[in-house]
PDBQT receptor file of N, H, CA, C and O in Angstrom, charges set to zero:
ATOM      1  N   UNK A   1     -23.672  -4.628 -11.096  1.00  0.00    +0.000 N 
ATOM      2  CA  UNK A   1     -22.278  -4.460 -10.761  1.00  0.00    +0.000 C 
ATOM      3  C   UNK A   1     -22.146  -4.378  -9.244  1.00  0.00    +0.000 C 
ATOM      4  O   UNK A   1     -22.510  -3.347  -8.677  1.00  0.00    +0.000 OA
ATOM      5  N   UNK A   2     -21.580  -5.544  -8.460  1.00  0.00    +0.000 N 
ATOM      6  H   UNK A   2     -21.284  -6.382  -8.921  1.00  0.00    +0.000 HD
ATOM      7  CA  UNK A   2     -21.006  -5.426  -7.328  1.00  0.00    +0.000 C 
ATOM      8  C   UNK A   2     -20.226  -3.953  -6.904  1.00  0.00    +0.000 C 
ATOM      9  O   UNK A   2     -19.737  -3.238  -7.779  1.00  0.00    +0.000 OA
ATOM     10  N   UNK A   3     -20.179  -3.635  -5.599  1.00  0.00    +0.000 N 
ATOM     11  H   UNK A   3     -20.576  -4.216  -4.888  1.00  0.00    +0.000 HD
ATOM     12  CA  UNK A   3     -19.474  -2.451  -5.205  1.00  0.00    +0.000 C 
ATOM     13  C   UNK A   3     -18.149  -3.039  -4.836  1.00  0.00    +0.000 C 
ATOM     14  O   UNK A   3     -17.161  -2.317  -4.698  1.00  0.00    +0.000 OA
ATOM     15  N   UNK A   4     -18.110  -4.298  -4.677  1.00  0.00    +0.000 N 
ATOM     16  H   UNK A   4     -18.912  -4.885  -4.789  1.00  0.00    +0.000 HD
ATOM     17  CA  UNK A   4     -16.192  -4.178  -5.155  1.00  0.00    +0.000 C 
ATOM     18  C   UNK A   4     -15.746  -3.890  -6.669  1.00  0.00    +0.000 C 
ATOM     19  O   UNK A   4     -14.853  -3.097  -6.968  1.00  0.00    +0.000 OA
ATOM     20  N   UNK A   5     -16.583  -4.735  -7.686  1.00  0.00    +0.000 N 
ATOM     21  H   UNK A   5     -17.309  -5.379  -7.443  1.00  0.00    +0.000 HD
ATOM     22  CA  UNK A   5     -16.351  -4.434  -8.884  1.00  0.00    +0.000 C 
ATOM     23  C   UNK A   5     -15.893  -3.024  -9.181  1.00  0.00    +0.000 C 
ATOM     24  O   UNK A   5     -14.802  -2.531  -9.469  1.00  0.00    +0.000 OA
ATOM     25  N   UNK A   6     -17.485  -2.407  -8.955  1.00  0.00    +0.000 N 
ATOM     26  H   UNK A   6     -18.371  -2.807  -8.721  1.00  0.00    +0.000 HD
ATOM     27  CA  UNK A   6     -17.285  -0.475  -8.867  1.00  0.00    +0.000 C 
ATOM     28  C   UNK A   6     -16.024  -0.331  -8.568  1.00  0.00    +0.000 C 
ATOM     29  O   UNK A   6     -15.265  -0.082  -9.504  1.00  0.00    +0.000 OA
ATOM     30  N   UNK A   7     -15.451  -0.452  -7.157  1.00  0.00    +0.000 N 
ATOM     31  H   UNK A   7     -16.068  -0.654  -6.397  1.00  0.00    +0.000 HD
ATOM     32  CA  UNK A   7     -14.474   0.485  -6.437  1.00  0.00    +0.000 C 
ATOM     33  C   UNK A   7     -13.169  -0.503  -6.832  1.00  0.00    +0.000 C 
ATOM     34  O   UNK A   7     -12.257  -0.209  -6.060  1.00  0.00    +0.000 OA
ATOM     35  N   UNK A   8     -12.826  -1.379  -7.592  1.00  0.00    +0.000 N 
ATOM     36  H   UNK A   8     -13.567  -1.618  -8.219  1.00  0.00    +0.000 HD
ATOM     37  CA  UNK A   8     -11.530  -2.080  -8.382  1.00  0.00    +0.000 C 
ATOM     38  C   UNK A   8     -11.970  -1.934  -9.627  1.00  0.00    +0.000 C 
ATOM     39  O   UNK A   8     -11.943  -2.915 -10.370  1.00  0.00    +0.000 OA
ATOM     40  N   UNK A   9     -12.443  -0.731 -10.078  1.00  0.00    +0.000 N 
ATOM     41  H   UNK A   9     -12.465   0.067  -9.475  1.00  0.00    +0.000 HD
ATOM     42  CA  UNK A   9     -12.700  -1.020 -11.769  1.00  0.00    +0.000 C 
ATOM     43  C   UNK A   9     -11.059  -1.061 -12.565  1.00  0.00    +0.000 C 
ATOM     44  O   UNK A   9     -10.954  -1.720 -13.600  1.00  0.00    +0.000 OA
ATOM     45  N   UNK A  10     -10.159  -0.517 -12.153  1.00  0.00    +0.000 N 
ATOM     46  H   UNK A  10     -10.245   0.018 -11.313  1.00  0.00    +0.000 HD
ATOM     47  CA  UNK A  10      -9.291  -0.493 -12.641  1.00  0.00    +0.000 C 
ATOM     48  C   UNK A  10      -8.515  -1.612 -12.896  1.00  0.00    +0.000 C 
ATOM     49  O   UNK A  10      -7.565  -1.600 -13.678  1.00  0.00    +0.000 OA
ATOM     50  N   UNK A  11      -8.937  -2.715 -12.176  1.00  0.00    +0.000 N 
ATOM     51  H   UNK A  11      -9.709  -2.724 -11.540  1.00  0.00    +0.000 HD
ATOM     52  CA  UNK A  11      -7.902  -4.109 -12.192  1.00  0.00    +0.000 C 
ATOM     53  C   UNK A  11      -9.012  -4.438 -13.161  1.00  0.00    +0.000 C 
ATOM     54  O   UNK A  11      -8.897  -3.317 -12.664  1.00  0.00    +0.000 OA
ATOM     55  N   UNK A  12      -9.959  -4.773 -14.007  1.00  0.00    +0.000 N 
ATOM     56  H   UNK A  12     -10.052  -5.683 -14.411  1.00  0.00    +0.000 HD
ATOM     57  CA  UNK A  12     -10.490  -5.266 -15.039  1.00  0.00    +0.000 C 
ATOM     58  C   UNK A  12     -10.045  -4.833 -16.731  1.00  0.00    +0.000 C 
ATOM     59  O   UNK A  12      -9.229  -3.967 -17.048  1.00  0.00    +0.000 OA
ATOM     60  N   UNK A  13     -10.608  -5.452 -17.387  1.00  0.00    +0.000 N 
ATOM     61  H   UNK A  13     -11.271  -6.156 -17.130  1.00  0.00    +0.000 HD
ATOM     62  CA  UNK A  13     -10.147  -5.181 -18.872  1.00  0.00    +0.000 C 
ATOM     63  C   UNK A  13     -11.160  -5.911 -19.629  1.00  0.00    +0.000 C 
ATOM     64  O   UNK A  13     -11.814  -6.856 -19.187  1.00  0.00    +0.000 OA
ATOM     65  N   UNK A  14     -11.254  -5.367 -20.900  1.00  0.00    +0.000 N 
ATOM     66  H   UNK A  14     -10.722  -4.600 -21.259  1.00  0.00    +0.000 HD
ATOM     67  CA  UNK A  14     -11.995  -6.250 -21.820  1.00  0.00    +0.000 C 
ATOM     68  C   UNK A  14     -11.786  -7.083 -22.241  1.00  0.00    +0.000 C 
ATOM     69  O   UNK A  14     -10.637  -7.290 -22.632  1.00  0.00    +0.000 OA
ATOM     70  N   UNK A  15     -12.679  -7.921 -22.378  1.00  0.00    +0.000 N 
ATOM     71  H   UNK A  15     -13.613  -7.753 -22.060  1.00  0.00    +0.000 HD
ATOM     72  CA  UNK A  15     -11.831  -9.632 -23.229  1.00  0.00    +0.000 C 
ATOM     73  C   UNK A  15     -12.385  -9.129 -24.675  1.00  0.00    +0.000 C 
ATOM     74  O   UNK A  15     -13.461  -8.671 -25.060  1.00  0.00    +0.000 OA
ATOM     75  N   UNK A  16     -11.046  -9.453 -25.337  1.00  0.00    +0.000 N 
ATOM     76  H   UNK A  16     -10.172  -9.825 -25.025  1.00  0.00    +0.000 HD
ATOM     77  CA  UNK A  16     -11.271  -9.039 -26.865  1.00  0.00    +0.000 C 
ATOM     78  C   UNK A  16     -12.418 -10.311 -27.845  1.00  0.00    +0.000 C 
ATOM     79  O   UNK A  16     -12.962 -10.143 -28.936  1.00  0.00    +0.000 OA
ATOM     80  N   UNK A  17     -12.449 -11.262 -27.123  1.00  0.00    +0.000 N 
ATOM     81  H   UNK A  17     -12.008 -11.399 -26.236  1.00  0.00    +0.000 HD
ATOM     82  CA  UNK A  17     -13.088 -11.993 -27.813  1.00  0.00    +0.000 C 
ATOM     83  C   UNK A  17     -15.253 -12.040 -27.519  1.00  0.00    +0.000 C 
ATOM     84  O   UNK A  17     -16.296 -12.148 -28.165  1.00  0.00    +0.000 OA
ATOM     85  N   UNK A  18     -14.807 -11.888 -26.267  1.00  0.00    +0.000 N 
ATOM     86  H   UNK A  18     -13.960 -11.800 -25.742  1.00  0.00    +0.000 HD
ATOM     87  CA  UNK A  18     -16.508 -12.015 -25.694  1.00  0.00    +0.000 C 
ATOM     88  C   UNK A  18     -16.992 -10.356 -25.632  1.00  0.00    +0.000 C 
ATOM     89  O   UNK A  18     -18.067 -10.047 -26.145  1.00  0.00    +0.000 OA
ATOM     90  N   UNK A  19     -16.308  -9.532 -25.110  1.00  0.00    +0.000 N 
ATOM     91  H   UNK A  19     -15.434  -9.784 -24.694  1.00  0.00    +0.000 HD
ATOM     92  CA  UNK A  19     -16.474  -8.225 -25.012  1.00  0.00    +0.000 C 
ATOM     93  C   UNK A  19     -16.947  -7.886 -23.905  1.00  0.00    +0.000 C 
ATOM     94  O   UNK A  19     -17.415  -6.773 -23.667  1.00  0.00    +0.000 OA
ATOM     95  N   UNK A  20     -16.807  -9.538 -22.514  1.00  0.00    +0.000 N 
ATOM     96  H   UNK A  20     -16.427 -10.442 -22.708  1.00  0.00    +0.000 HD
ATOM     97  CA  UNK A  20     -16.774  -9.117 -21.333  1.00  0.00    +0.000 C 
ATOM     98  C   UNK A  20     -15.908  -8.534 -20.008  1.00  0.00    +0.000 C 
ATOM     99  O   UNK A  20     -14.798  -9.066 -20.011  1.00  0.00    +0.000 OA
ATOM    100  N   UNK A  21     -16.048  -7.757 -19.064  1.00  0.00    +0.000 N 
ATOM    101  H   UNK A  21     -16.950  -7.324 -19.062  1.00  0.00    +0.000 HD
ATOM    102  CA  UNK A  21     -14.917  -7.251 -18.433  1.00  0.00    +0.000 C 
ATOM    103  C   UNK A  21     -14.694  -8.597 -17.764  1.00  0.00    +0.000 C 
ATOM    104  O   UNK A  21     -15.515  -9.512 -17.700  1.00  0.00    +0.000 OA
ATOM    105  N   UNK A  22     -13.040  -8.577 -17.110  1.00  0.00    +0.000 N 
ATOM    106  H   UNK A  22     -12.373  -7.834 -17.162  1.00  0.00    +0.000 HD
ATOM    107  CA  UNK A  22     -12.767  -9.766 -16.842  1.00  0.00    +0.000 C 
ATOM    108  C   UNK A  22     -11.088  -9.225 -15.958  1.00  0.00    +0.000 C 
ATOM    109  O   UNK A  22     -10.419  -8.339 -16.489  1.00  0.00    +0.000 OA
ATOM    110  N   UNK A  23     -10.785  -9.645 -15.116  1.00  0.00    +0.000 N 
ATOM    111  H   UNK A  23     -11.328 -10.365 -14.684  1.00  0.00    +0.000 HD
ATOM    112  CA  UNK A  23      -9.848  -9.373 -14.223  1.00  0.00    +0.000 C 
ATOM    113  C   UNK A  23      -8.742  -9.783 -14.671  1.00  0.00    +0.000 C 
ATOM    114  O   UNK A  23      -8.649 -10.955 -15.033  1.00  0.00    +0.000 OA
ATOM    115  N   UNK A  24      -7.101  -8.468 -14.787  1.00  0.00    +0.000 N 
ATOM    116  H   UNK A  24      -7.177  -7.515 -14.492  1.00  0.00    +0.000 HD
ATOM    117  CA  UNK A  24      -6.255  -8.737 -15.682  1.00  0.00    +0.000 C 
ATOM    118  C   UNK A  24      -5.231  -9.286 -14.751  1.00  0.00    +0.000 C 
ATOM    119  O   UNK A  24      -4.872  -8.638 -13.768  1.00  0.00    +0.000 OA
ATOM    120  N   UNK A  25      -4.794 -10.358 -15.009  1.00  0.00    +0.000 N 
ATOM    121  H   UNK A  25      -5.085 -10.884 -15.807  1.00  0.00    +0.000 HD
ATOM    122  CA  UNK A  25      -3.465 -10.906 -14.109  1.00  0.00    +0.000 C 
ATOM    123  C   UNK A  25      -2.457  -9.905 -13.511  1.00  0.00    +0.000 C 
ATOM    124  O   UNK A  25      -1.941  -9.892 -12.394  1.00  0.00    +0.000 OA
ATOM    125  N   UNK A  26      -2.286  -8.880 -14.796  1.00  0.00    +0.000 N 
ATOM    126  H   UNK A  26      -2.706  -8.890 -15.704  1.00  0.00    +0.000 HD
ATOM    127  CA  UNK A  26      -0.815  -8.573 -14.308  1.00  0.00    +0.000 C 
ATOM    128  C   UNK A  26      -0.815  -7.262 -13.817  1.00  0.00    +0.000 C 
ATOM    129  O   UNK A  26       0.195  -6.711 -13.378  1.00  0.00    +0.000 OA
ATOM    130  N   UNK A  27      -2.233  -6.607 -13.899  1.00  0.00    +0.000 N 
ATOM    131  H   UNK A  27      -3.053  -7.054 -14.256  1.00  0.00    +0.000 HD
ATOM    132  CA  UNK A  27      -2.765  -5.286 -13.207  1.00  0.00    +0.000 C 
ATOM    133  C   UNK A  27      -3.040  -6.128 -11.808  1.00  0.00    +0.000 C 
ATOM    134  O   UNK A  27      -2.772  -5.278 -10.959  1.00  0.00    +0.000 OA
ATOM    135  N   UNK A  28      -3.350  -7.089 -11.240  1.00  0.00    +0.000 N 
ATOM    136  H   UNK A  28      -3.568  -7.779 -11.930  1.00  0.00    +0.000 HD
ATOM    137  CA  UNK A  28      -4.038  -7.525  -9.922  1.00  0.00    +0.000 C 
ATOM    138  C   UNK A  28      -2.419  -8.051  -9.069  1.00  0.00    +0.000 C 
ATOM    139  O   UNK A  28      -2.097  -7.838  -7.900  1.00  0.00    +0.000 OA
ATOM    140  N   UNK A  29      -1.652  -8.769 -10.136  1.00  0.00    +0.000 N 
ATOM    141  H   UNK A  29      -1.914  -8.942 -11.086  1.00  0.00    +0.000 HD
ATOM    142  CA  UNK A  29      -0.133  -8.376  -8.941  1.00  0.00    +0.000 C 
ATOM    143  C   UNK A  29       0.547  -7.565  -8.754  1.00  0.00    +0.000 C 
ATOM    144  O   UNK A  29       1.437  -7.799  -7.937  1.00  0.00    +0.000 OA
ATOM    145  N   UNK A  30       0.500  -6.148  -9.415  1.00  0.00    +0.000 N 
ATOM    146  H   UNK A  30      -0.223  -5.958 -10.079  1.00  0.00    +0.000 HD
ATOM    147  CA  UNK A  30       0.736  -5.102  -9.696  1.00  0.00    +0.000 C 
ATOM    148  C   UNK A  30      -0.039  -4.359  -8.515  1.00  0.00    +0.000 C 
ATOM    149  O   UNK A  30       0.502  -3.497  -7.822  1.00  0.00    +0.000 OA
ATOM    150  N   UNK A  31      -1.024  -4.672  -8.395  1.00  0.00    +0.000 N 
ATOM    151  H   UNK A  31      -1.463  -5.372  -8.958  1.00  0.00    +0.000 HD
ATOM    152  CA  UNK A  31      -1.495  -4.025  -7.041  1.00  0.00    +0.000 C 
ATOM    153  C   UNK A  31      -1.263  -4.358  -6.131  1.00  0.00    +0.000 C 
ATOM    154  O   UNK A  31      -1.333  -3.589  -5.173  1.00  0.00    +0.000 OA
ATOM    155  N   UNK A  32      -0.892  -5.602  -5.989  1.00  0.00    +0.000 N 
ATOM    156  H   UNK A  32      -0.835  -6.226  -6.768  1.00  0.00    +0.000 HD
ATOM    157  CA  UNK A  32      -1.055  -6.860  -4.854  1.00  0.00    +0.000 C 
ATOM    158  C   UNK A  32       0.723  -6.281  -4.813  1.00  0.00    +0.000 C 
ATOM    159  O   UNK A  32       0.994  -6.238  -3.613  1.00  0.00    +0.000 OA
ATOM    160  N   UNK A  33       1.437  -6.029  -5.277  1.00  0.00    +0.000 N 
ATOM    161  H   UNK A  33       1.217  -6.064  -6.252  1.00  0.00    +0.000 HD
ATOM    162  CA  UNK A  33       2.964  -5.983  -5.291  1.00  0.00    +0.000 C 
ATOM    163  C   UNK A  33       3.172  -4.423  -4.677  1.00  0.00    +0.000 C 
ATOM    164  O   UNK A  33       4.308  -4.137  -4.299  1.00  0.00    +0.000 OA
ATOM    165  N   UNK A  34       1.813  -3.130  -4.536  1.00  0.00    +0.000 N 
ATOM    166  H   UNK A  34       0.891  -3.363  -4.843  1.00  0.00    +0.000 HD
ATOM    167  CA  UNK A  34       1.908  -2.073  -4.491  1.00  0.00    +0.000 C 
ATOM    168  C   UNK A  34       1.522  -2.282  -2.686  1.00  0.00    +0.000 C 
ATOM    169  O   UNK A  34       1.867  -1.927  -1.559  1.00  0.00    +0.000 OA
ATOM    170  N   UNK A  35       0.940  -2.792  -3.140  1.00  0.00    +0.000 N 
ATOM    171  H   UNK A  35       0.660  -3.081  -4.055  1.00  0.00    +0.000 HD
ATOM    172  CA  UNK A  35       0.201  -2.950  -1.288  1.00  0.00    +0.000 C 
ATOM    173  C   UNK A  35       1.194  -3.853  -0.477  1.00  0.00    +0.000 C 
ATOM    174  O   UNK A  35       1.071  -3.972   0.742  1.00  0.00    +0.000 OA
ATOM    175  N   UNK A  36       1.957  -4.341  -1.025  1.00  0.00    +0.000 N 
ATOM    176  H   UNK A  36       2.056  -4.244  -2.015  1.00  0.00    +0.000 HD
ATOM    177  CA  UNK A  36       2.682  -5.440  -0.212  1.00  0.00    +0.000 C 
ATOM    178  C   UNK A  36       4.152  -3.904   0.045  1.00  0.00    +0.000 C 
ATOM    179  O   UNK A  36       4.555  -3.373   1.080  1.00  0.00    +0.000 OA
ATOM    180  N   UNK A  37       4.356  -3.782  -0.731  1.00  0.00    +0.000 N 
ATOM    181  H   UNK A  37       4.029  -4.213  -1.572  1.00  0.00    +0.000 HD
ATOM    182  CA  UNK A  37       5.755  -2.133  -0.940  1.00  0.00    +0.000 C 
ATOM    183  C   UNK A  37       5.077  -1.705   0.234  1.00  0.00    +0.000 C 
ATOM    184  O   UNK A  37       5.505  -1.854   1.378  1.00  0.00    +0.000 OA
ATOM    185  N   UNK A  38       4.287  -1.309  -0.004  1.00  0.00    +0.000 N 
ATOM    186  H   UNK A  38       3.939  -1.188  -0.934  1.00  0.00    +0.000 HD
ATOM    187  CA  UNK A  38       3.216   0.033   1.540  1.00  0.00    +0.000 C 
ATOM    188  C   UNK A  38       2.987  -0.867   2.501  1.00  0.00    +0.000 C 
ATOM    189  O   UNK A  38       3.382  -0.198   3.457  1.00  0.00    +0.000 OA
ATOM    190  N   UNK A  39       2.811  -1.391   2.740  1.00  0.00    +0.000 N 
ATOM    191  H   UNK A  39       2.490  -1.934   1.964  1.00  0.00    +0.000 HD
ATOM    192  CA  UNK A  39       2.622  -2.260   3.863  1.00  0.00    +0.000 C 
ATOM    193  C   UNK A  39       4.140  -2.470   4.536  1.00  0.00    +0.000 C 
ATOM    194  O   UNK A  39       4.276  -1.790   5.553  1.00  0.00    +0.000 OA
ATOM    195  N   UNK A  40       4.998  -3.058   4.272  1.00  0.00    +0.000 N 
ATOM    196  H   UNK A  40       4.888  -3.610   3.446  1.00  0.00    +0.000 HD
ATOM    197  CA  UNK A  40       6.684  -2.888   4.187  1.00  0.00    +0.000 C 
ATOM    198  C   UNK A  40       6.937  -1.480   4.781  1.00  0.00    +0.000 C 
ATOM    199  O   UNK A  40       6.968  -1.250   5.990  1.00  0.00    +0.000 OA
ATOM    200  N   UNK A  41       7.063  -0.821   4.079  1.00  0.00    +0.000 N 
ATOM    201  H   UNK A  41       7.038  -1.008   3.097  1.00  0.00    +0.000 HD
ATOM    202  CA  UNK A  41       7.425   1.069   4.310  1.00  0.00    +0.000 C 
ATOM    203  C   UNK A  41       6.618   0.931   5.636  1.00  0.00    +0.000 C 
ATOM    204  O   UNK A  41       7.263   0.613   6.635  1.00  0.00    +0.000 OA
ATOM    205  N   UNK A  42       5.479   1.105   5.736  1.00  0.00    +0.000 N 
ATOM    206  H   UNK A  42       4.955   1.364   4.924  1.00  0.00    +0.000 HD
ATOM    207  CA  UNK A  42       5.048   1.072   7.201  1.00  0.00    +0.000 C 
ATOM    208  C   UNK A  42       5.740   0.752   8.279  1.00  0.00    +0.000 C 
ATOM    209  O   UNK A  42       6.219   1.562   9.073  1.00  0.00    +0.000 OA
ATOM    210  N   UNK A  43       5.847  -1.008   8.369  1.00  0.00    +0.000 N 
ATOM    211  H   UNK A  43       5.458  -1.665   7.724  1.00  0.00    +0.000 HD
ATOM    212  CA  UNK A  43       6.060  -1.327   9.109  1.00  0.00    +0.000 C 
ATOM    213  C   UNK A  43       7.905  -1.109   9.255  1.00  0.00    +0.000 C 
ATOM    214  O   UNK A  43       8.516  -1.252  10.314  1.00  0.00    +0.000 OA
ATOM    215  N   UNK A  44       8.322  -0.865   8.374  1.00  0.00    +0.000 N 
ATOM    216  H   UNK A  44       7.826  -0.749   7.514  1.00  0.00    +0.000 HD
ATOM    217  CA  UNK A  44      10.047  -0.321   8.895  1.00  0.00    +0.000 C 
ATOM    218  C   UNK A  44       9.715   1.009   9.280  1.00  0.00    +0.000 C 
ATOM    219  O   UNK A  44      10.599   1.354  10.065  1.00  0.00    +0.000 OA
ATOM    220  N   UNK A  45       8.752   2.092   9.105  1.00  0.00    +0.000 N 
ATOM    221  H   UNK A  45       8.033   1.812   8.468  1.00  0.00    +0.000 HD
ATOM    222  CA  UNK A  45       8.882   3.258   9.632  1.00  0.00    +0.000 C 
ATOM    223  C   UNK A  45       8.622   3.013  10.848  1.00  0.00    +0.000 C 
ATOM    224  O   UNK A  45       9.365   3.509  11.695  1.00  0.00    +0.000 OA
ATOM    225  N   UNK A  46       7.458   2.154  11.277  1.00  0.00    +0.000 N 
ATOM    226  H   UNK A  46       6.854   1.752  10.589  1.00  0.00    +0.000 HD
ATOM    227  CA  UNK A  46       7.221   1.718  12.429  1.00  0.00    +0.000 C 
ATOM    228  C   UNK A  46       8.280   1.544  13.552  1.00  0.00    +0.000 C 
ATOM    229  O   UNK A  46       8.450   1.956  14.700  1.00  0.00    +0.000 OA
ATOM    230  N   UNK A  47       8.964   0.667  12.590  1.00  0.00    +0.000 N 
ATOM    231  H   UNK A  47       8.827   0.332  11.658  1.00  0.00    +0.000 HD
ATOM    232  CA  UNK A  47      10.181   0.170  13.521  1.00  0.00    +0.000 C 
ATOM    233  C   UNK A  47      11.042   1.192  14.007  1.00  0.00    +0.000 C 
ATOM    234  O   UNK A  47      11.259   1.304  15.214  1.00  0.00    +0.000 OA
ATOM    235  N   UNK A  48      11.588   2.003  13.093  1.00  0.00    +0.000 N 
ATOM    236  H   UNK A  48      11.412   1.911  12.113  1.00  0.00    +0.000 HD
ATOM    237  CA  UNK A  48      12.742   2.604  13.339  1.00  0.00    +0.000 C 
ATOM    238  C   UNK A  48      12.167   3.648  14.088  1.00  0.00    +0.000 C 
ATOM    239  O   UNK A  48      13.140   4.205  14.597  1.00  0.00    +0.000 OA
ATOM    240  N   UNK A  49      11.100   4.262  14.467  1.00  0.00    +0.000 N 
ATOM    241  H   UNK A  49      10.310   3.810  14.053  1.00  0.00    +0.000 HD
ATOM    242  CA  UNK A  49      10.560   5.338  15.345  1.00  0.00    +0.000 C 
ATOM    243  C   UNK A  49      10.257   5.061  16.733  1.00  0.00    +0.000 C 
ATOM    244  O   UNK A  49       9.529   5.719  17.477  1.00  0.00    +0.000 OA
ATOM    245  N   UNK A  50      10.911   3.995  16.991  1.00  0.00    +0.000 N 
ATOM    246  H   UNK A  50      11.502   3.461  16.387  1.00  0.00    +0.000 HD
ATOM    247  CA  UNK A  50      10.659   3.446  18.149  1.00  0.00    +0.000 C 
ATOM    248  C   UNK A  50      11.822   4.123  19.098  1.00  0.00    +0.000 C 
ATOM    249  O   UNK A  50      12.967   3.778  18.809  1.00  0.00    +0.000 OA
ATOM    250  N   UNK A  51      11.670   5.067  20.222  1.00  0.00    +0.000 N 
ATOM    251  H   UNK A  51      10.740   5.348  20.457  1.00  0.00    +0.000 HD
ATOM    252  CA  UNK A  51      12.529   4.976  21.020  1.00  0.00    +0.000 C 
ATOM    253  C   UNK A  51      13.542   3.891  21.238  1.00  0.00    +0.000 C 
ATOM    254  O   UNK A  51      13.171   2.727  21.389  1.00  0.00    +0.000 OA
ATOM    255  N   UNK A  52      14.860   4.245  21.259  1.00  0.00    +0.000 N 
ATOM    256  H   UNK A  52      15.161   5.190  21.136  1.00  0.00    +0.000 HD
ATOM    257  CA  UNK A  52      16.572   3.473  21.655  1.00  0.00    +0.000 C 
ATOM    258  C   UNK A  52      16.617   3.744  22.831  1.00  0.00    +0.000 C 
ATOM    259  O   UNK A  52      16.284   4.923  22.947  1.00  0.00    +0.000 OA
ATOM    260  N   UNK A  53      16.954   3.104  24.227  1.00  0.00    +0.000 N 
ATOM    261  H   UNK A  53      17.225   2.146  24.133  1.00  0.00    +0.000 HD
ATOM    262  CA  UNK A  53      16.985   3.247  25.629  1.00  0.00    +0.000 C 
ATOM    263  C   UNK A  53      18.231   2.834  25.347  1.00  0.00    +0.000 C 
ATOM    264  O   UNK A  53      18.312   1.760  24.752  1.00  0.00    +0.000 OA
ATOM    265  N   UNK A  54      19.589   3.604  25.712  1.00  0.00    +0.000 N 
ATOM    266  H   UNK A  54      19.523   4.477  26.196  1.00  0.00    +0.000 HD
ATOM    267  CA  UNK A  54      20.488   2.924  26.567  1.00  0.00    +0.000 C 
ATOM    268  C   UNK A  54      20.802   3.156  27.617  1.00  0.00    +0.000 C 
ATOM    269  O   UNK A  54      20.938   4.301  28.048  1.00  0.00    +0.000 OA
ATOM    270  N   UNK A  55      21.021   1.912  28.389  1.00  0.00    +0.000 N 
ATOM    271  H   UNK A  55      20.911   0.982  28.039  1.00  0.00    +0.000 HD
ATOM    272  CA  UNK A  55      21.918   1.954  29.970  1.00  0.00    +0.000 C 
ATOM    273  C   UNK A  55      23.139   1.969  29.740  1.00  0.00    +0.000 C 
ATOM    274  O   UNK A  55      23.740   1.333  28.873  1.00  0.00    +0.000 OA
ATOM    275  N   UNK A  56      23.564   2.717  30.531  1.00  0.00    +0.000 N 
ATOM    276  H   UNK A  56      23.075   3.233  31.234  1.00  0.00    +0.000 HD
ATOM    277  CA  UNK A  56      25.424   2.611  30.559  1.00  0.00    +0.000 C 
ATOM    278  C   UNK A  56      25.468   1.549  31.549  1.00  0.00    +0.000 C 
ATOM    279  O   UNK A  56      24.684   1.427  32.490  1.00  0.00    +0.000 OA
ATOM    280  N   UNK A  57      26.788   0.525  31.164  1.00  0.00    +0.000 N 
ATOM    281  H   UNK A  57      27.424   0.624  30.399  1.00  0.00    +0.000 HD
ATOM    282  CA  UNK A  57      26.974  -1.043  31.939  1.00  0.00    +0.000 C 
ATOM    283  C   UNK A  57      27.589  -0.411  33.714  1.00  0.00    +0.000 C 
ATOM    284  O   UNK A  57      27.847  -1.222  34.603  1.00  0.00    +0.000 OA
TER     285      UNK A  57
């Protein structure tokens, strides 16, 4: 067992027919859709913590 395998055991599942683990579609965009959310949130917190400078004209 690879140590990515190990440390993503959760995106795998059993195949009911062979009884091998095997990577589930809709758990892997489900993550891929969790990390893309957090990644987002970041970068708008990012944004909005940015010092506003105004000059008066």
């Amino acid at each position: 067992m690879t140590f990515i395998r190990f440390v993503f055991s959760f995106l795998y599942v059993r195949n009911w027919h062979s009884g091998q683990m095997e990577l589930s579609r809709s758990r892997v965009a489900l993550f891929c859709g969790g990390i893309f959310l957090l990644l987002l949130a970041l970068t708008i917190i990012s944004i909005l913590q940015v010092p506003v400078t105004y000059v008066a004209p």
